[in-house]
C-alpha atoms as one frame of an Amber mdcrd trajectory, in Angstrom:
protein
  49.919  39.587  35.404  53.179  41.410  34.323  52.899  42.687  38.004  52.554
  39.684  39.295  55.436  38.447  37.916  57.640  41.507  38.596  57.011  41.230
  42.509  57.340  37.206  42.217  60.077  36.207  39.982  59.214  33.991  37.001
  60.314  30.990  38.487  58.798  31.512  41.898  56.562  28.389  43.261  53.861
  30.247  44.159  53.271  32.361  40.448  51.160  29.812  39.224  48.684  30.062
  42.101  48.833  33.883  42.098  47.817  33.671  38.298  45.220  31.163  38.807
  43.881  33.786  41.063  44.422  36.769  38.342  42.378  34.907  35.709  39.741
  34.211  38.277  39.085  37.878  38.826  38.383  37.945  35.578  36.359  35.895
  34.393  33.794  37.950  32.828  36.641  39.372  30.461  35.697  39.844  26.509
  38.146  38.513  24.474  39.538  40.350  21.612  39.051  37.372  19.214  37.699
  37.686  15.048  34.676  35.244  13.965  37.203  33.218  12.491  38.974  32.860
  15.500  35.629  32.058  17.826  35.182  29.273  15.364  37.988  27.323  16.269
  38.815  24.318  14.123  36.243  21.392  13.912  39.402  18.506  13.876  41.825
  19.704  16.974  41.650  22.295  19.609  42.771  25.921  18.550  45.537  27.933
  20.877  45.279  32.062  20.237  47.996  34.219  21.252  46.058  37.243  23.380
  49.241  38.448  25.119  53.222  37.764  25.215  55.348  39.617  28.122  57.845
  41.999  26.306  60.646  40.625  28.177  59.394  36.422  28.136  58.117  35.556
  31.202  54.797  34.437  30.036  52.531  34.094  27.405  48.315  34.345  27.475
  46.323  32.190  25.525  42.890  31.753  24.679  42.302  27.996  23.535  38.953
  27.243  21.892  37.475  23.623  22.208  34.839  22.043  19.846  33.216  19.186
  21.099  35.153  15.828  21.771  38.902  17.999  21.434  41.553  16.434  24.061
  44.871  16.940  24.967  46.974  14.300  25.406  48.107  13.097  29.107  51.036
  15.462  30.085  52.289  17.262  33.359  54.285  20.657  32.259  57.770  22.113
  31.713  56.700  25.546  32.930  54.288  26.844  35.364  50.176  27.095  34.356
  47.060  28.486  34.919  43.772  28.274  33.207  40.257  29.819  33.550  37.371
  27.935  31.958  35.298  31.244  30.193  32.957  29.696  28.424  30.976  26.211
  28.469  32.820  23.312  30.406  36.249  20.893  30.189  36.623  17.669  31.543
  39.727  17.135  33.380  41.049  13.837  33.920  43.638  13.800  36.563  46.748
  11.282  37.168  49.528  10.626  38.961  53.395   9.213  37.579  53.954   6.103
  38.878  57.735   5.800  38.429  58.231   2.466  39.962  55.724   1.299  36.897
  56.512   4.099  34.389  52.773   4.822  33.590  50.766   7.918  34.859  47.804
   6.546  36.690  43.965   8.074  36.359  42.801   9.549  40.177  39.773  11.214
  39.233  37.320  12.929  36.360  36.198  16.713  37.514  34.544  18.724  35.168
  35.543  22.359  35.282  32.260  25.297  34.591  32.991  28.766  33.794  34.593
  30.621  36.268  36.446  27.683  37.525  40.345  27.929  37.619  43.019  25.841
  38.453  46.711  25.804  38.543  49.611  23.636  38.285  53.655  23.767  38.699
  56.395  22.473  36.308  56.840  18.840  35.966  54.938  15.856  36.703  53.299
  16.071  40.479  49.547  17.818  37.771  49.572  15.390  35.660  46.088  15.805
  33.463  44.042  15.534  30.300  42.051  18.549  29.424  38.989  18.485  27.045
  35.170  19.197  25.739  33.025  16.061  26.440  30.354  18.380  26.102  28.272
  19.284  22.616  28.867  23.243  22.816  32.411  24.518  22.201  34.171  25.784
  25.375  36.480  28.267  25.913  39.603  29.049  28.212  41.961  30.984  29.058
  46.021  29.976  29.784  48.688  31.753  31.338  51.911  29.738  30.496  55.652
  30.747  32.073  57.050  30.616  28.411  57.562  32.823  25.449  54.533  33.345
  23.071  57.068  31.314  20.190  57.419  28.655  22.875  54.004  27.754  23.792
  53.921  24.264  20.764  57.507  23.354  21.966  58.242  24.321  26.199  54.906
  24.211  27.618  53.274  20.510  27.557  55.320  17.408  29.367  53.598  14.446
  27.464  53.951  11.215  29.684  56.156   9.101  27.556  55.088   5.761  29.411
  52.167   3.886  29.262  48.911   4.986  30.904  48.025   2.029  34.095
């Protein structure tokens, strides 16, 4: 990924899609995560640090998801990509409309392991992510922030109403 990066530039258009593609060769990896840490938390959706960039161009993170944990609707300040590892997320997908200020609900996909995606800064991926399911999921994110940026310059919540 650091690669990546290097030959890209951090804010090149295309990173995101050549990390979705990283994670996706990878799916098989083991994470290097305690018990405590596979358990996740039974009230909100747990993020876990697995790798910072020494010099801040992106962060990894393994995010473990008990059953009926959501994000709220958001696009993103920085570019993203995720690989569902283990068990399945439900992705509901929008789209801003400015001329009504709300973000408007396009589809429902639900992601299996293996499956990746990817998504620029701002608002044109504009999603939910979650576990509708009744096993706990895992995935894996690749954020273009600092590690002690991920709660505060990753997520752009949609500040109007939902259509």
């Amino acid at each position: 990924m650091t690669q990546i990066v290097d030959q890209s530039g951090e804010q090149d258009v295309e990173v995101h899609e050549q990390m979705r593609r990283a994670l996706a060769a990878h799916a098989d990896v083991e994470l290097p995560l305690s018990p405590l840490q596979w358990a996740g938390d039974p009230e909100r959706y747990v993020r876990h640090l697995l790798h910072a960039d020494p010099l801040g161009r992106f962060s990894v993170m393994a995010l473990i998801w008990h059953p009926g944990q959501r994000t709220p609707v958001h696009g993103h300040r920085t570019w993203c990509a995720y690989l569902v590892l283990q068990g399945e997320l439900r992705e509901a997908r929008f789209v801003w409309q400015a001329d009504r200020d709300c973000a408007e609900l396009t589809d429902i996909v639900t992601r299996q392991a293996g499956r990746t995606l990817a998504a620029p800064a701002g608002l044109a991926d504009i999603h939910s992510l979650g576990n509708d399911s009744d096993t706990v999921a895992v995935s894996i994110h690749v954020y273009g922030v600092r590690g002690d940026q991920i709660s505060t310059h990753v997520n752009h919540l949609v500040r109007g109403e939902i259509c």
